[in-house]
C-alpha positions as CSV (number, residue, x, y, z in Angstrom):
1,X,195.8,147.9,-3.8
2,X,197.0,151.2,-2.9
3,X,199.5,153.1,-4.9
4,X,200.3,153.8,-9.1
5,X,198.9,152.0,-11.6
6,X,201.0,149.5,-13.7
7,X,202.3,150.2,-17.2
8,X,199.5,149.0,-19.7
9,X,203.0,147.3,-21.6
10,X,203.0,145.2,-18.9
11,X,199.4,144.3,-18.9
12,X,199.4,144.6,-23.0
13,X,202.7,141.7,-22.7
14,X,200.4,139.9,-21.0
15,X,197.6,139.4,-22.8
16,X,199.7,138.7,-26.0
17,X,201.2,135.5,-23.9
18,X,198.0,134.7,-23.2
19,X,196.7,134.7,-26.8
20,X,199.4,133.2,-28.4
21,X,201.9,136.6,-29.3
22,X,201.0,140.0,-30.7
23,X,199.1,138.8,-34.0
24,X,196.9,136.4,-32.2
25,X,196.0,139.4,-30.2
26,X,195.6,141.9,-32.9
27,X,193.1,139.8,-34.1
28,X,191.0,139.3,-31.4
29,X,190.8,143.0,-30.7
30,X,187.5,144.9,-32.4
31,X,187.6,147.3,-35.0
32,X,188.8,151.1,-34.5
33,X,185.7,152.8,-33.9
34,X,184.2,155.0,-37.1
35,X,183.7,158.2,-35.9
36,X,181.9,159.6,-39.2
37,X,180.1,156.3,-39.4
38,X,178.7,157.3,-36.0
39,X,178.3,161.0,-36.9
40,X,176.1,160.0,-40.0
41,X,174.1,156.7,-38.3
42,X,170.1,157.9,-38.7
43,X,168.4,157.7,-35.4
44,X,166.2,154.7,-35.9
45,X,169.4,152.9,-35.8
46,X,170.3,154.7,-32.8
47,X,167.1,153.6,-31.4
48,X,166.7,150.2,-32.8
49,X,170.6,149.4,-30.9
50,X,169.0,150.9,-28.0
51,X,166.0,149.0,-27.9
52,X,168.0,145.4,-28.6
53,X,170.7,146.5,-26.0
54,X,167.1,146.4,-23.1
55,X,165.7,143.6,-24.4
56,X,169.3,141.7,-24.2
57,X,169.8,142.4,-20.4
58,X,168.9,139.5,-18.4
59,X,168.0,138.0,-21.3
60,X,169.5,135.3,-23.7
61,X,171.0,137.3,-26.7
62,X,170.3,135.0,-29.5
63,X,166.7,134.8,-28.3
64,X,166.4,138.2,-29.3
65,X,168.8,138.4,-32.6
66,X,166.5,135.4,-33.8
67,X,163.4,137.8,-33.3
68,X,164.6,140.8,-34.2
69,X,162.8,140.8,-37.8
70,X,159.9,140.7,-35.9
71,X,160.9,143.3,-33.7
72,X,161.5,146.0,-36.8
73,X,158.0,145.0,-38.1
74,X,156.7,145.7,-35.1
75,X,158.2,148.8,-33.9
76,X,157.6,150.3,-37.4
77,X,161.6,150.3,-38.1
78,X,161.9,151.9,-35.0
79,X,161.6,155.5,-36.7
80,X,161.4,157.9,-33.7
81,X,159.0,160.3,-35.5
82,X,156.2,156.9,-36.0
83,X,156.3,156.2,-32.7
84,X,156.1,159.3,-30.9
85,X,153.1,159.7,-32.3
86,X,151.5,156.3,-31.8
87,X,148.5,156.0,-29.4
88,X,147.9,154.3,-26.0
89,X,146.1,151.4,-27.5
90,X,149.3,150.3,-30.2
91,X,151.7,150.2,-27.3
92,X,149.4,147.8,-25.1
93,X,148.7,145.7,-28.1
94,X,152.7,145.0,-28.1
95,X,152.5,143.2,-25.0
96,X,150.1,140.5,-27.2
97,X,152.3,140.9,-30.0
98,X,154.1,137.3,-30.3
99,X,156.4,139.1,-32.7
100,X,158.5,140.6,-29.9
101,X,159.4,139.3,-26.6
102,X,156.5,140.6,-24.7
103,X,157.8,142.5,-21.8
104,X,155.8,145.1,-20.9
105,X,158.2,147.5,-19.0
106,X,160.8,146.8,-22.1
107,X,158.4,147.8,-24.6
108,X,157.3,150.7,-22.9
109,X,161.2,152.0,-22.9
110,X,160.7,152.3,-26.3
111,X,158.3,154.6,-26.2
112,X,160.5,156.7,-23.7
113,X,163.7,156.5,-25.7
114,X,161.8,157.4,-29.2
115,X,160.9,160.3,-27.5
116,X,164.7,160.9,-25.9
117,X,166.1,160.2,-29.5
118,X,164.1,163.1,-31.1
119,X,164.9,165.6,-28.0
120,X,168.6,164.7,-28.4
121,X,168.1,164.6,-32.4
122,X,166.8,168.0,-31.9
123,X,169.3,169.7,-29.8
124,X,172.4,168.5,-32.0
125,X,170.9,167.5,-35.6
126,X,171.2,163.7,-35.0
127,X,172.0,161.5,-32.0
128,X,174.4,160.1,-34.3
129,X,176.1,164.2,-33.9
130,X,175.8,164.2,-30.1
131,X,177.9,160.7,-29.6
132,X,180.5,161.7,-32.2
133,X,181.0,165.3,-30.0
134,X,181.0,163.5,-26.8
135,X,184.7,163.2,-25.9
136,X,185.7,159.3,-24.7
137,X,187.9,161.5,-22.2
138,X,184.3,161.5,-20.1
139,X,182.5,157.9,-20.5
140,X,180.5,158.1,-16.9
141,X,179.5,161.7,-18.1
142,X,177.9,160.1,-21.1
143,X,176.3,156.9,-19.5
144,X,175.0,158.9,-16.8
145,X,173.3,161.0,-19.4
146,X,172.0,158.4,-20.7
147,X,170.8,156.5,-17.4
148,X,169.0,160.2,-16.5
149,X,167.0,160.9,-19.7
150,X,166.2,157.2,-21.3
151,X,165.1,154.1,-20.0
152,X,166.6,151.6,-18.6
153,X,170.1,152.8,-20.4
154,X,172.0,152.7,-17.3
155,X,175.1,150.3,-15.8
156,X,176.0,147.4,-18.1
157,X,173.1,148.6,-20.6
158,X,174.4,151.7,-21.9
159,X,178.0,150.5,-21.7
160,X,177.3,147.6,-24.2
161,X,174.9,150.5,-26.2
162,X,177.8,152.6,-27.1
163,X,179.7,149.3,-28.0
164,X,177.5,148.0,-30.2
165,X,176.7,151.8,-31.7
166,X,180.5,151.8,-32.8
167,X,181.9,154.8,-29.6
168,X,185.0,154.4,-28.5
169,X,184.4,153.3,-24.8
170,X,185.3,150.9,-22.2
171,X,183.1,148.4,-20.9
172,X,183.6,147.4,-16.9
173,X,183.4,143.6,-17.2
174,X,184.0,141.6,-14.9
175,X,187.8,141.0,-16.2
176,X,188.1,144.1,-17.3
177,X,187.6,144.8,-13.4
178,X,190.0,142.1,-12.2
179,X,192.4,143.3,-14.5
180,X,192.1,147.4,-13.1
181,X,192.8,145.9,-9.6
182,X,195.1,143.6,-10.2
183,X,197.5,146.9,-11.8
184,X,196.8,148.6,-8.6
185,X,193.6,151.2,-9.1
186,X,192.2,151.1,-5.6
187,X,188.4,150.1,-7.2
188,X,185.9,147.3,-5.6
189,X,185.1,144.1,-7.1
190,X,182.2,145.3,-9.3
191,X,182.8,149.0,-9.2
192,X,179.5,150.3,-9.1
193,X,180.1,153.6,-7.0
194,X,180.3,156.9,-8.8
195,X,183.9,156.9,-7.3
196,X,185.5,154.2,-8.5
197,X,183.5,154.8,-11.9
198,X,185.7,157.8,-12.0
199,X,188.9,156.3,-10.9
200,X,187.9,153.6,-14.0
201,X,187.9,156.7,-16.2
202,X,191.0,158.7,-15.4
203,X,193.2,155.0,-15.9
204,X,191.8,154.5,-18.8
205,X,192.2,158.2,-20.1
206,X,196.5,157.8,-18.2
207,X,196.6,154.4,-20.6
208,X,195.2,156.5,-23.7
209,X,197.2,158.8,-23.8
210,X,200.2,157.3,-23.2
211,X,199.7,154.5,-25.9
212,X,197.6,156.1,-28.2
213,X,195.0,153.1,-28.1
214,X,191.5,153.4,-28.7
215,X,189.5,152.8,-25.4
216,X,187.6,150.1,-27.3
217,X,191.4,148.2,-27.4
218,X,192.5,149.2,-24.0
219,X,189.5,147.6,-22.5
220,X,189.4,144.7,-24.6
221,X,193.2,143.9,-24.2
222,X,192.6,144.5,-19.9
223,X,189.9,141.2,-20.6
224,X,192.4,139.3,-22.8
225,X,195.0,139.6,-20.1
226,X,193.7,137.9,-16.6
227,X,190.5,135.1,-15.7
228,X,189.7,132.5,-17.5
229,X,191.2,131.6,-21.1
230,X,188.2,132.0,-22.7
231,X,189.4,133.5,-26.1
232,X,187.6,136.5,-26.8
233,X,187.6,138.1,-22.9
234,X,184.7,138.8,-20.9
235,X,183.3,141.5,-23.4
């Protein structure tokens, strides 16, 4: 494990051997990320992504994509302002609400992150404002912001959150992982630590700059390229 890193060509070669050549790839990557699409998203999208992205862990996604109407009703189209201001009682009614998935911690987190939406909204104009300005250069920065002042935003959560929101991140699957050690970066198997979360980091800023990928693509292509030939990666 010890010593340099691989070149991501190497890794890149493989993944497109994998998938079939470089346009079978291509197409299995995501889109660039959208940075003025970010910058302008209004912050009950922000915390409507954030609110799915809790419900979703340790929890069957399309459980929760085929109640999600529900979930807007509910939540009031998760406008941070509405439900700031809402009273004990319409938060303890939620967990009788059949509407939702009635989790008690889960819907109490979005109480909590309403209130950390409008405190970041405030500070920087619109969450949507403070993601764009946030440089991909510093990922564990970012997630441990977010793991500090929401609720239950931290590990895999916030990771998929800034997916899903459109920043240009990496996300530390379980191949994407497998793939990091297998090039070399002296990392554990589920890299965890604070340590190797910033090892993770400065490879994936070494592989950005010199390929001029997005970080949504570098991480993607790392899952494409080892583990099981499952299509899509373990994303």
């Amino acid at each position: 494990m010890a010593g340099p890193t691989q070149s991501f060509d190497i890794i890149k070669a493989r993944a497109e051997a994998r998938k079939g050549g470089a346009d079978a790839l291509a197409r299995l990557l995501p889109q660039v990320p959208d940075s003025k699409a970010l910058e302008n998203m209004p912050d009950d999208r922000i915390l409507a992504e954030m609110t799915k992205r809790v419900f979703c862990a340790g929890f069957a996604w399309n459980v929760i994509e085929a109640k999600w109407p529900g979930f807007e009703e509910a939540f009031f189209g998760f406008d941070p302002v509405d439900l700031t201001f809402q009273p004990d009682d319409y938060w303890e009614a939620l967990t009788a609400d059949k509407r939702i998935v009635r989790n008690g911690a889960k819907i109490m987190s979005v109480r909590h992150n309403a209130h950390f939406v409008r405190e970041i909204a405030d500070e920087h104009g619109s969450f949507g404002k403070f993601l764009m300005g946030w440089p991909a250069t510093d990922q564990i920065g970012l997630l441990d912001l977010l793991a500090k002042r929401g609720n239950r935003l931290g590990g895999n959560s916030g990771q998929m959150l800034l997916r899903f929101l459109g920043w240009d991140g990496f996300v530390t699957s379980k191949d994407v992982i497998a793939c990091l050690r297998d090039a070399g970066l002296d990392i554990g198997e589920e890299a965890k630590s604070k340590s190797d979360m910033r090892k993770i980091q400065a490879q994936f800023n070494d592989w950005a700059a010199a390929t001029g990928l997005p970080y949504t693509h570098l991480s993607r292509i790392c899952a494409l390229s080892i583990g099981a030939d499952n299509g899509a990666g373990d994303h």
